[in-house]
Backbone as ProteinMPNN parsed JSONL, in Angstrom:
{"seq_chain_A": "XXXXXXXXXXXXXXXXXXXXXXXXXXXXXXXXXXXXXXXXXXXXXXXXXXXXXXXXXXXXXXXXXXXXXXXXXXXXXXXXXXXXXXXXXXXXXXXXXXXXXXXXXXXXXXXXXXXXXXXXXXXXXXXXXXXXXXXXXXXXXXXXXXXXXXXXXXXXXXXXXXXXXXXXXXXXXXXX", "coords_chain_A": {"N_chain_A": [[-52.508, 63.78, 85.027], [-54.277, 66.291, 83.646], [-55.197, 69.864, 83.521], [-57.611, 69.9, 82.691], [-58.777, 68.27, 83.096], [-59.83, 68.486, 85.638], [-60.745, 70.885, 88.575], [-60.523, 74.213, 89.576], [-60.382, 75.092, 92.865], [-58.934, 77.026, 94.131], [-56.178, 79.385, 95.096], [-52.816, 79.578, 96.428], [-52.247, 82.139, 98.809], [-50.433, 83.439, 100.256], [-47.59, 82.883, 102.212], [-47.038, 81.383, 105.721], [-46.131, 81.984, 109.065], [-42.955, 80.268, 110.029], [-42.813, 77.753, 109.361], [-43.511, 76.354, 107.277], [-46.368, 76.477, 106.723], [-49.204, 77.828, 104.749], [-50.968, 80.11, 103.208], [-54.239, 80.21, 101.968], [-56.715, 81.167, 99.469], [-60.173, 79.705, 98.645], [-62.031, 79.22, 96.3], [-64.564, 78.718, 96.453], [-68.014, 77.497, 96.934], [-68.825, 76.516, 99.261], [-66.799, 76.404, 101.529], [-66.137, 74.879, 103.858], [-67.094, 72.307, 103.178], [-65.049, 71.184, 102.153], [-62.904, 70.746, 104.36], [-62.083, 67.825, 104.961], [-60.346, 67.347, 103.199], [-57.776, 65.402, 102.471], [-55.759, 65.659, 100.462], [-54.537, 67.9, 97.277], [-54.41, 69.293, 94.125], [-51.382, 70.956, 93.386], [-50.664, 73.777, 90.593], [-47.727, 73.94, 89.341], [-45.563, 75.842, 87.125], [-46.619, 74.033, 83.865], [-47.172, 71.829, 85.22], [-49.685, 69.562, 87.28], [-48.817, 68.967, 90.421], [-49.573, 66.652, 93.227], [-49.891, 67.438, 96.415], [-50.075, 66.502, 99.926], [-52.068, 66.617, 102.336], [-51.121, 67.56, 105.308], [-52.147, 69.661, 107.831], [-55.335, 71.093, 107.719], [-57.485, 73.957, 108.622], [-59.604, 75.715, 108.019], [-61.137, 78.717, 107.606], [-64.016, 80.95, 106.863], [-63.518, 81.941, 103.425], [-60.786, 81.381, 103.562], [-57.733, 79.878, 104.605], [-55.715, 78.007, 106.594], [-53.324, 75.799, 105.239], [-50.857, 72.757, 106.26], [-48.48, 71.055, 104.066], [-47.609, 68.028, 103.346], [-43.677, 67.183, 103.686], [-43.261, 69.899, 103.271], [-41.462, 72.224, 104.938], [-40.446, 74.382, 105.707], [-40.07, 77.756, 105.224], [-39.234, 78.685, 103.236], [-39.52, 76.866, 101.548], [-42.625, 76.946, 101.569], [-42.576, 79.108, 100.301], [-42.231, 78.931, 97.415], [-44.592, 78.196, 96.375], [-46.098, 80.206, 96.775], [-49.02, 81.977, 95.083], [-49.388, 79.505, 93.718], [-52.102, 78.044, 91.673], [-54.64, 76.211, 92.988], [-56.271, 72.613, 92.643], [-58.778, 70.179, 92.14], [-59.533, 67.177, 90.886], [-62.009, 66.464, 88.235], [-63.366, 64.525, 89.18], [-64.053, 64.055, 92.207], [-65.892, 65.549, 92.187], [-69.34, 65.929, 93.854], [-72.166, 64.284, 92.753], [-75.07, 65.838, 91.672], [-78.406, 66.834, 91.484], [-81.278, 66.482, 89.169], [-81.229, 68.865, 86.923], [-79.569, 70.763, 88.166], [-76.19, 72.207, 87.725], [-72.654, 72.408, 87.641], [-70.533, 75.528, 87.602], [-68.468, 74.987, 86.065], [-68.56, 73.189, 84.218], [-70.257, 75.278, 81.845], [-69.08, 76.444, 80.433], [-67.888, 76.309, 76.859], [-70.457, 75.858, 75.964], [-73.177, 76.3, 73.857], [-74.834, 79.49, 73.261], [-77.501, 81.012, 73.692], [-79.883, 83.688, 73.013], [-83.101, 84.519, 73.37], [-83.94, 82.252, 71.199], [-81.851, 83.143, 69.635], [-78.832, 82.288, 68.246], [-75.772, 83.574, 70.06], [-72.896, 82.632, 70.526], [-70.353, 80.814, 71.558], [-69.514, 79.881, 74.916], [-66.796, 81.158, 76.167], [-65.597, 81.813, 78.686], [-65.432, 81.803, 82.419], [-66.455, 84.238, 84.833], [-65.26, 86.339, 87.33], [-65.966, 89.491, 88.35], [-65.517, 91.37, 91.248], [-68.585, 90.961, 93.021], [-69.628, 90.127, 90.897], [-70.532, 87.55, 88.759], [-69.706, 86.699, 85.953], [-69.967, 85.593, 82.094], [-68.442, 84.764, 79.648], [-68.258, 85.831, 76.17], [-67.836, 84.793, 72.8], [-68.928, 87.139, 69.992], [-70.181, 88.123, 66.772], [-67.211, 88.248, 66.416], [-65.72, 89.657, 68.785], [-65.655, 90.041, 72.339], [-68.365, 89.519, 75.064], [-69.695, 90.092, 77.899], [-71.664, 88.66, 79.957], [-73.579, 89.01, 82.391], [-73.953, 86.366, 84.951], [-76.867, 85.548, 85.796], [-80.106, 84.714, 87.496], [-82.15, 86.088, 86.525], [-81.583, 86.457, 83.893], [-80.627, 83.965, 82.829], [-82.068, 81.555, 82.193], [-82.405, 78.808, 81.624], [-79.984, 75.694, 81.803], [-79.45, 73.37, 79.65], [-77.476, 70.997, 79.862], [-76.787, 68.426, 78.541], [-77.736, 68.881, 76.232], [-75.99, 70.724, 75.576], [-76.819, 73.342, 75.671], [-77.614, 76.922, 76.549], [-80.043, 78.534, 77.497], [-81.364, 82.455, 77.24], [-82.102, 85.352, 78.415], [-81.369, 87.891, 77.469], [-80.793, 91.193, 78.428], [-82.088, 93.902, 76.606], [-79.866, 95.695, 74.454], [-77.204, 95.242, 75.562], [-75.811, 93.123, 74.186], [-75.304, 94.999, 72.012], [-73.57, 97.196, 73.134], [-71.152, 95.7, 73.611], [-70.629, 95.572, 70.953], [-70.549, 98.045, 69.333], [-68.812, 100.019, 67.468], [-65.201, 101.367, 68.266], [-64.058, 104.493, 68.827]], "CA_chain_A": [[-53.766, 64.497, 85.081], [-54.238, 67.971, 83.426], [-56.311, 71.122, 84.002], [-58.815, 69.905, 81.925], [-59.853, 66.869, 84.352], [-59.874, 69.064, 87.2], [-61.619, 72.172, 88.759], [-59.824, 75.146, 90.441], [-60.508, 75.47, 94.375], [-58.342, 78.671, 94.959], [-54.646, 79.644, 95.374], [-52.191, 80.539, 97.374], [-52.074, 83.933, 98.479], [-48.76, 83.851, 100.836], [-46.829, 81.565, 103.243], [-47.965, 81.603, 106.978], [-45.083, 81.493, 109.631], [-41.917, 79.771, 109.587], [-42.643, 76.128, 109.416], [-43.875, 75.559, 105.931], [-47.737, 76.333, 106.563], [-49.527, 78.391, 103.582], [-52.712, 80.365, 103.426], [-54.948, 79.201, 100.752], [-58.112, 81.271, 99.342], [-60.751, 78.803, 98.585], [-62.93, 80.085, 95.543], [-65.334, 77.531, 96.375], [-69.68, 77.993, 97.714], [-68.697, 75.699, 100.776], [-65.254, 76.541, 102.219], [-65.856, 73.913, 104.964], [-67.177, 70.738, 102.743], [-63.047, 70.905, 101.92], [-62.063, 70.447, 105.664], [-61.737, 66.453, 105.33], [-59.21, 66.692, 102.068], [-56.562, 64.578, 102.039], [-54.613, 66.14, 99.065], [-54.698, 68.934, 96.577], [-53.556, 69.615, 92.956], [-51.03, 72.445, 93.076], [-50.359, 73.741, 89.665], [-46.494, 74.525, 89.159], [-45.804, 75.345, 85.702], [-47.414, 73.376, 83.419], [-47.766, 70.346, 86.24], [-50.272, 69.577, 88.292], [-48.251, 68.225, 91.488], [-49.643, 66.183, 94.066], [-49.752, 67.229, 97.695], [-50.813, 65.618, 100.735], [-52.016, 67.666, 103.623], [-50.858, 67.598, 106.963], [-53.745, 69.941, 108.321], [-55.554, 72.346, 106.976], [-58.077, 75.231, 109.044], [-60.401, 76.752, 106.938], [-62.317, 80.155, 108.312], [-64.993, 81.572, 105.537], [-63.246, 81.368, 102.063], [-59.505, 81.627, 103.913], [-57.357, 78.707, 104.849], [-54.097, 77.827, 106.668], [-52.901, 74.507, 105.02], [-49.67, 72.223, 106.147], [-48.326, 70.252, 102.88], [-46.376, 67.228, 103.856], [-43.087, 67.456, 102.943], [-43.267, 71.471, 102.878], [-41.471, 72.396, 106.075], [-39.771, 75.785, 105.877], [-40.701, 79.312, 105.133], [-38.301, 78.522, 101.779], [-40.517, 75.601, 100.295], [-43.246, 77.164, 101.598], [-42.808, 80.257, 99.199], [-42.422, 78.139, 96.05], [-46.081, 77.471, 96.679], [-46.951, 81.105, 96.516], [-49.491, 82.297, 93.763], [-50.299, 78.53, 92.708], [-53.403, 77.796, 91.654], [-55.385, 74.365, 93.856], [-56.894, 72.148, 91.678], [-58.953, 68.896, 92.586], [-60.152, 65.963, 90.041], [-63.398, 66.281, 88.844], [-64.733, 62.991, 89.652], [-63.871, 64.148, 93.497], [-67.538, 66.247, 92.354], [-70.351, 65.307, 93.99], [-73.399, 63.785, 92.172], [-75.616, 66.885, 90.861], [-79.815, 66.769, 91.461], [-81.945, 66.768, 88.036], [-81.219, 70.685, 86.899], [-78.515, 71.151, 88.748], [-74.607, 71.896, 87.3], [-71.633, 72.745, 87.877], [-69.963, 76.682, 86.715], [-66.937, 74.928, 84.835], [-69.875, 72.624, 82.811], [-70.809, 75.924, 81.096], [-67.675, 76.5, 79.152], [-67.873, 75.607, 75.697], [-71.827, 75.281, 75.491], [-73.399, 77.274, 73.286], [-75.871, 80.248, 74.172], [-78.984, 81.279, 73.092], [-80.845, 85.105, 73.12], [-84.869, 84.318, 72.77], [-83.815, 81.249, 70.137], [-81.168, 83.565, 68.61], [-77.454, 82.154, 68.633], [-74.896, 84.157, 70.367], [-71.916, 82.325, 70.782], [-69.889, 79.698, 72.568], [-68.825, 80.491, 76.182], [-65.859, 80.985, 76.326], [-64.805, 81.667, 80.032], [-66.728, 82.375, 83.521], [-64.752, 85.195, 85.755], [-65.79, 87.204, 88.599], [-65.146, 91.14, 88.839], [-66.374, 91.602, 92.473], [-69.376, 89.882, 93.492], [-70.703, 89.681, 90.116], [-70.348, 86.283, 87.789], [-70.187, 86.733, 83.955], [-69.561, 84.538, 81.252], [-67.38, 85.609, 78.353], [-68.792, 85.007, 74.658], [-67.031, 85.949, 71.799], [-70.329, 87.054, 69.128], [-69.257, 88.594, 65.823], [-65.999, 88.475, 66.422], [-66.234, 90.869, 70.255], [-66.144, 89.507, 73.746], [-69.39, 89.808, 74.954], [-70.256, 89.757, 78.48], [-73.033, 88.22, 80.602], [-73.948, 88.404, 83.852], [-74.66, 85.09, 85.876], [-77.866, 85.921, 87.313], [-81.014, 83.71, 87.338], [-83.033, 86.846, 85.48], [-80.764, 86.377, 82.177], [-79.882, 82.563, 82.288], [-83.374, 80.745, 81.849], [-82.547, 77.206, 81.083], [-79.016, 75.683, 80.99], [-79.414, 71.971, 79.249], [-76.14, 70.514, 80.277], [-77.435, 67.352, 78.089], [-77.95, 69.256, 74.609], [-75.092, 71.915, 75.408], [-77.406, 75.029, 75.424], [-77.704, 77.584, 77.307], [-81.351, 80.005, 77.069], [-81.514, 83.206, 78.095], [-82.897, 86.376, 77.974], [-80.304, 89.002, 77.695], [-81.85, 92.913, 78.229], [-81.999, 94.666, 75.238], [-78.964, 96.481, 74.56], [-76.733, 94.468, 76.532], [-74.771, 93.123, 73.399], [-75.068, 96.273, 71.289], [-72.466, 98.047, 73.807], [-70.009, 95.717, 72.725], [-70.62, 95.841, 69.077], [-69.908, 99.258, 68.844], [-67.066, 100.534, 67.174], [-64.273, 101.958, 69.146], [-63.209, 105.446, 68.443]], "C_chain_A": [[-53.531, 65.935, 84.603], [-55.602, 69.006, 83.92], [-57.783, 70.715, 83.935], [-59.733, 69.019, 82.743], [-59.678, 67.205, 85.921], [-60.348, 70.437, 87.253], [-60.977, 73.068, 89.707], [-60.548, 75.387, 91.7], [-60.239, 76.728, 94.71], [-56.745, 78.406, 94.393], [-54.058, 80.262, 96.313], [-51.837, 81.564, 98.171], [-50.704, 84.279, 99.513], [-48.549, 82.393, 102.124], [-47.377, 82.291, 105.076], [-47.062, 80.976, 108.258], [-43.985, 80.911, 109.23], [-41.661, 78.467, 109.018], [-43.379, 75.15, 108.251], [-45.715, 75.629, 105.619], [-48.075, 77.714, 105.199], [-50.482, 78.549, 103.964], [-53.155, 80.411, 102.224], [-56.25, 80.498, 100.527], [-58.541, 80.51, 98.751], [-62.195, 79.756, 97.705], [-63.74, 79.12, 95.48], [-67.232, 77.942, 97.084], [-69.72, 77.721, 98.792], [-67.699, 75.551, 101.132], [-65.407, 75.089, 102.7], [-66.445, 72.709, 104.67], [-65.521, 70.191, 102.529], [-62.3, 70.642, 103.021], [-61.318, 68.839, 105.803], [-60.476, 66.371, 104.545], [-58.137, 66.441, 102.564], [-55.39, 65.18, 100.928], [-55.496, 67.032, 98.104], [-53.991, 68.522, 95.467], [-52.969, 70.865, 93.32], [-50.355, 72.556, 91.785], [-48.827, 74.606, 89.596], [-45.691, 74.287, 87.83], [-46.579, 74.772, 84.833], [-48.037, 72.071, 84.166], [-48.51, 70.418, 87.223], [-49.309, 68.557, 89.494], [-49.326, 67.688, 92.761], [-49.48, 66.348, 95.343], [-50.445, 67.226, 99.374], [-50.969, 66.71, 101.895], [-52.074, 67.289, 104.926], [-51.933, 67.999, 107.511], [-54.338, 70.844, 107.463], [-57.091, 72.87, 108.459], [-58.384, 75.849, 107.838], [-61.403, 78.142, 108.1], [-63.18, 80.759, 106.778], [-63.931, 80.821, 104.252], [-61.196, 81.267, 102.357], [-59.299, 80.325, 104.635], [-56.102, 78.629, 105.417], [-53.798, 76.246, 106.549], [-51.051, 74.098, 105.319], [-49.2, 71.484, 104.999], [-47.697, 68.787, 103.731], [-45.05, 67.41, 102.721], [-42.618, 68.956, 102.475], [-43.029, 71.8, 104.124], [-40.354, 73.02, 106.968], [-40.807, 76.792, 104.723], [-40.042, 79.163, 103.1], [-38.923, 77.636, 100.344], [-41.601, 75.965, 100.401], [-43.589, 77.925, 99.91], [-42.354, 80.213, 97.534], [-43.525, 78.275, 95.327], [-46.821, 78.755, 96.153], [-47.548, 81.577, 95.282], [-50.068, 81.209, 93.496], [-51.63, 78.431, 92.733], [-53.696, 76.349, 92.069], [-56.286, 74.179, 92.649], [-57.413, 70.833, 92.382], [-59.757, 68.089, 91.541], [-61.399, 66.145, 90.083], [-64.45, 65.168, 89.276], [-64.299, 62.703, 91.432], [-65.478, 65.094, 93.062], [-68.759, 65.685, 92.945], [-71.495, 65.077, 92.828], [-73.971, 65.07, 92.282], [-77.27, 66.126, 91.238], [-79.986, 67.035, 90.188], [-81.462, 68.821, 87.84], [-80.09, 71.373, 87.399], [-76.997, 71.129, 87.761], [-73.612, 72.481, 87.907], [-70.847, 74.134, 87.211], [-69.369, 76.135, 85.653], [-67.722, 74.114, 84.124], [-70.351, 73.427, 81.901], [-69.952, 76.677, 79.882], [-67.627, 75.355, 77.991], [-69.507, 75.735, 75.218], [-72.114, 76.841, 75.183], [-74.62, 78.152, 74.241], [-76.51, 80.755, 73.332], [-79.583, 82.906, 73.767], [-82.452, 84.773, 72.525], [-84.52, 83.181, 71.153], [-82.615, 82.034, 69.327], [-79.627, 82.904, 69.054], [-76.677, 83.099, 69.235], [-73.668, 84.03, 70.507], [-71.387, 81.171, 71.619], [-69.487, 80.258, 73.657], [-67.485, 79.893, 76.556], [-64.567, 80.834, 77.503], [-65.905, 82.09, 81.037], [-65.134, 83.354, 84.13], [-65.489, 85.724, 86.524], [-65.28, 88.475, 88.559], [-66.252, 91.411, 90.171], [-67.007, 90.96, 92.587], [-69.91, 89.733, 92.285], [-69.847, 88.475, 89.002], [-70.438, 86.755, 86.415], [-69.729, 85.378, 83.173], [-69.301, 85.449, 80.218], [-67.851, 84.497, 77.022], [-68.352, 85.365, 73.507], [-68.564, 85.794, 70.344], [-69.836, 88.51, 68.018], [-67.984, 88.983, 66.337], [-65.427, 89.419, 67.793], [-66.246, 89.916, 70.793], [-66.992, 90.111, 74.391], [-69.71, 89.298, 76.487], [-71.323, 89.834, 79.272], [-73.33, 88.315, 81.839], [-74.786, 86.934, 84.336], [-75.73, 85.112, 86.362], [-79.153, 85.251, 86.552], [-82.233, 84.605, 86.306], [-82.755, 86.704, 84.247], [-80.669, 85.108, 81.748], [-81.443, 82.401, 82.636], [-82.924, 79.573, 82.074], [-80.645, 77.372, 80.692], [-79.018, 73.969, 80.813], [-78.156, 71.555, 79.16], [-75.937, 69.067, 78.662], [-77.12, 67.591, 75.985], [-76.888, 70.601, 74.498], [-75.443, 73.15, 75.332], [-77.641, 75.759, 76.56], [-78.867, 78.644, 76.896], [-81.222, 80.809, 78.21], [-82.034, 84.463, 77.677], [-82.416, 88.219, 77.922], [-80.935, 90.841, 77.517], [-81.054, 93.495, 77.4], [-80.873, 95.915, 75.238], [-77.868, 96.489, 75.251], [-75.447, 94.303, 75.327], [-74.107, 94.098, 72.762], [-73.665, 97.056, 72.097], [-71.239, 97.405, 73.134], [-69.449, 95.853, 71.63], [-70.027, 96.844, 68.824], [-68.96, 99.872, 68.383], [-66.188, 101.222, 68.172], [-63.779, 103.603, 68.586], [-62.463, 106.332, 69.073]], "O_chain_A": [[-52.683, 66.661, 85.123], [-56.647, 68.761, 84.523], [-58.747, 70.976, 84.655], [-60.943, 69.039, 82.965], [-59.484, 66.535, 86.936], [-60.4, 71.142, 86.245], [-60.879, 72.577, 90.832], [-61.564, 76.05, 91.491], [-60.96, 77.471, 95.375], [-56.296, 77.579, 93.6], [-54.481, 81.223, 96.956], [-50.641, 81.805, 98.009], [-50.093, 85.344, 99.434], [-49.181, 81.439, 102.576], [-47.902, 83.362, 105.379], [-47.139, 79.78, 108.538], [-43.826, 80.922, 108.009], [-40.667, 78.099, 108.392], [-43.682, 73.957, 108.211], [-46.287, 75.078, 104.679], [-47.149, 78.434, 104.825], [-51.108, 77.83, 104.743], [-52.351, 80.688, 101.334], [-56.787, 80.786, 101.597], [-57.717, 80.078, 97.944], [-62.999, 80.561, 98.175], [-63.753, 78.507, 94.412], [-67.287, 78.934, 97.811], [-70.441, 78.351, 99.564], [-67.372, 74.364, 101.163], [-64.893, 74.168, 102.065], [-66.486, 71.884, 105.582], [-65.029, 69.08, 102.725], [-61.121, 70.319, 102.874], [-60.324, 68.602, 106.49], [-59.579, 65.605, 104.896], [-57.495, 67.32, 103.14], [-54.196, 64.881, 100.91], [-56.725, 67.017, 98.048], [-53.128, 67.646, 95.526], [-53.693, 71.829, 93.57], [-49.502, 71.701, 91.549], [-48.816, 75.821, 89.79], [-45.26, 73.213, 87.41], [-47.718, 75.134, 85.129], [-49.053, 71.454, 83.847], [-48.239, 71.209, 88.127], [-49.214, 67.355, 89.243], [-49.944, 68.632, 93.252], [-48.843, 65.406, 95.814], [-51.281, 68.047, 99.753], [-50.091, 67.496, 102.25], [-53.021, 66.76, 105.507], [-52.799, 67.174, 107.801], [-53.74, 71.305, 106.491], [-57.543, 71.951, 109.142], [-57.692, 76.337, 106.944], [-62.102, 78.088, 109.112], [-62.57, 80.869, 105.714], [-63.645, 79.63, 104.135], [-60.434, 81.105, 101.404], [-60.212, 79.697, 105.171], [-55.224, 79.199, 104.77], [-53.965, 75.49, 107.506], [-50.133, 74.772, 104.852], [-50.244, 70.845, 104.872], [-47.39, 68.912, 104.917], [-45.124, 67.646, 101.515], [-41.824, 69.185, 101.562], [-44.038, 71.818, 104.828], [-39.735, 72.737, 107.994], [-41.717, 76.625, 103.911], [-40.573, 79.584, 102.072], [-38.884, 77.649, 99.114], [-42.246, 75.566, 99.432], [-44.288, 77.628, 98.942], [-42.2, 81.131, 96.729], [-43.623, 78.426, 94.109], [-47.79, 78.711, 95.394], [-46.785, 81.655, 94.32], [-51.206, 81.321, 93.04], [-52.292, 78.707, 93.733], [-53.086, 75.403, 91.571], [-56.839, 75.007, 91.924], [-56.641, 70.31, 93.186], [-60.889, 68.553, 91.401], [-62.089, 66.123, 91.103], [-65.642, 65.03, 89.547], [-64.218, 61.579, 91.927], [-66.197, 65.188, 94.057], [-69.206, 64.755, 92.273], [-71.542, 65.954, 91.965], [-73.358, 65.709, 93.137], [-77.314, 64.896, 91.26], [-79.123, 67.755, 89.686], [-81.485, 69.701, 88.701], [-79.75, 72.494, 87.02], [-76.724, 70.11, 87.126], [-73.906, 73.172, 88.882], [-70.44, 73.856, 86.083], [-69.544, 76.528, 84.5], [-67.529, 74.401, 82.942], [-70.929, 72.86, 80.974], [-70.229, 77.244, 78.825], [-67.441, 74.139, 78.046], [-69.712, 75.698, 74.005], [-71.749, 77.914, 75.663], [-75.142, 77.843, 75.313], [-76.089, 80.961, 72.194], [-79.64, 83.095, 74.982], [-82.779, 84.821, 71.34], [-84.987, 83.564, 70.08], [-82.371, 81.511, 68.239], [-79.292, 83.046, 70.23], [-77.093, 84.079, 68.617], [-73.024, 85.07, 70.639], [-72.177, 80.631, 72.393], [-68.985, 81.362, 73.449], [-67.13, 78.802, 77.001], [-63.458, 80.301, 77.516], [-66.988, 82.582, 80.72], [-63.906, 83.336, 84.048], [-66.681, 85.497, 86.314], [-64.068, 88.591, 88.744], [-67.466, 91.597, 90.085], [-66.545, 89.842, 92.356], [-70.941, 89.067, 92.388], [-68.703, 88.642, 88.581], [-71.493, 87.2, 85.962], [-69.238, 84.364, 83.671], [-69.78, 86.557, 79.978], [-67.857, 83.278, 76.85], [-68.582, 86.54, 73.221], [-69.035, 84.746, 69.902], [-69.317, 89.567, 68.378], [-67.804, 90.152, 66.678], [-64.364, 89.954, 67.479], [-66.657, 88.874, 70.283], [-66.762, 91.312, 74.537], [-70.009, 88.105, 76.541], [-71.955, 90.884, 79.38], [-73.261, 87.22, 82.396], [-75.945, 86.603, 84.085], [-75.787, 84.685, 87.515], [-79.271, 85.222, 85.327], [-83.011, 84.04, 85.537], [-83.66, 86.814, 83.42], [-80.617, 84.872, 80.541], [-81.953, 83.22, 83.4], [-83.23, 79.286, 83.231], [-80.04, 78.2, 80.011], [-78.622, 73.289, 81.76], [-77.655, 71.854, 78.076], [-74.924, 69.01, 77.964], [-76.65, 66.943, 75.049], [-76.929, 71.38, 73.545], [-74.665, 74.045, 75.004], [-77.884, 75.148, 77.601], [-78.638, 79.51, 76.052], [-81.073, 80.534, 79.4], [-82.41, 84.581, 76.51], [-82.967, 89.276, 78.229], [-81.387, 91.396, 76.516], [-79.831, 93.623, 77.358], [-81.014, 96.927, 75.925], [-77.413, 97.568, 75.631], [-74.42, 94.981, 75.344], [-72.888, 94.273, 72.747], [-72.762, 97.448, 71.358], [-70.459, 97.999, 72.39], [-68.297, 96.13, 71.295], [-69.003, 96.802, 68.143], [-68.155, 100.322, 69.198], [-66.86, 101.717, 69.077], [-62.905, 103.546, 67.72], [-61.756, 107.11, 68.433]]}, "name": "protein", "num_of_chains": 1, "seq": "XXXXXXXXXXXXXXXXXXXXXXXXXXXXXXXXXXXXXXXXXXXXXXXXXXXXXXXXXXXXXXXXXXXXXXXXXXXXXXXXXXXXXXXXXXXXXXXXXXXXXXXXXXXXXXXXXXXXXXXXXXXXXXXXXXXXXXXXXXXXXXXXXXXXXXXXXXXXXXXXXXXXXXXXXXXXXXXX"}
């Protein structure tokens, strides 16, 4: 299985006592739909590895997970930094209209019918969402927010929206 057929949860952010437990942030909308899992992708190197969880405790977007098999402070801190990954056909079923963030990578985007670019990445600086577009040749970003995104047709790959005037222009600009 690679990256590509799976969706990032969180990562590591340090080991948690002596006995192999790990604390997890969980970049997820519903920390606590993840309480039942059974197993994780952790990405080490280029591999996604396989491992099974003993327990896991979730509080808000913070987590203390056991691995099996992970059960010192030593194997713990292997662990640290990786990025969690889980299969996306562990996704739930979607309502009419509804998608998924990592569905919007790749699909093109639209300004009032005008092209802008393919999206190239989603990222977060603080609480705010963007999407990264590269448009003449510039990375170009967007904010996530339901005033700008209009319509995203999952179906026909488009994305409409209504980007405030002067929004791209900043990046255009030459550098001097």
């Amino acid at each position: 299985m690679t990256v590509d057929d799976c969706y990032q949860i969180g990562h590591v952010i340090k080991t948690h006592g002596l006995k192999g437990e790990v604390q997890l942030f969980l970049d997820v909308d519903n920390p606590l739909a993840y309480q039942e899992m059974e197993s994780m992708l952790v990405q080490q190197d280029d591999s996604l590895i396989p491992f099974f969880i003993e327990h896991l405790q979730i509080s808000a977007s913070k987590a203390i997970a056991k691995f099996e098999e992970v059960d010192d402070i030593e194997e713990a801190k292997v662990l640290v930094a990786s990025q969690l990954y889980l299969p996306l056909s562990v996704l739930p079923d979607l309502e009419a209209g509804e998608y998924y963030l990592h569905q919007l990578v790749g699909m093109d985007l639209y300004d009032k019918d005008n092209y802008i670019g393919k999206v190239k990445e989603l990222f977060e600086i603080g609480p705010q969402e963007l999407i990264s577009v590269i448009h003449q040749e510039k990375e170009v970003l967007i904010p996530l927010k339901d005033e700008i995104i209009k319509k995203v047709d999952i179906q026909n790959n488009r994305i409409d929206a209504d980007i405030p005037d002067g929004l791209i222009d900043i990046y255009l600009e030459d550098e001097n």
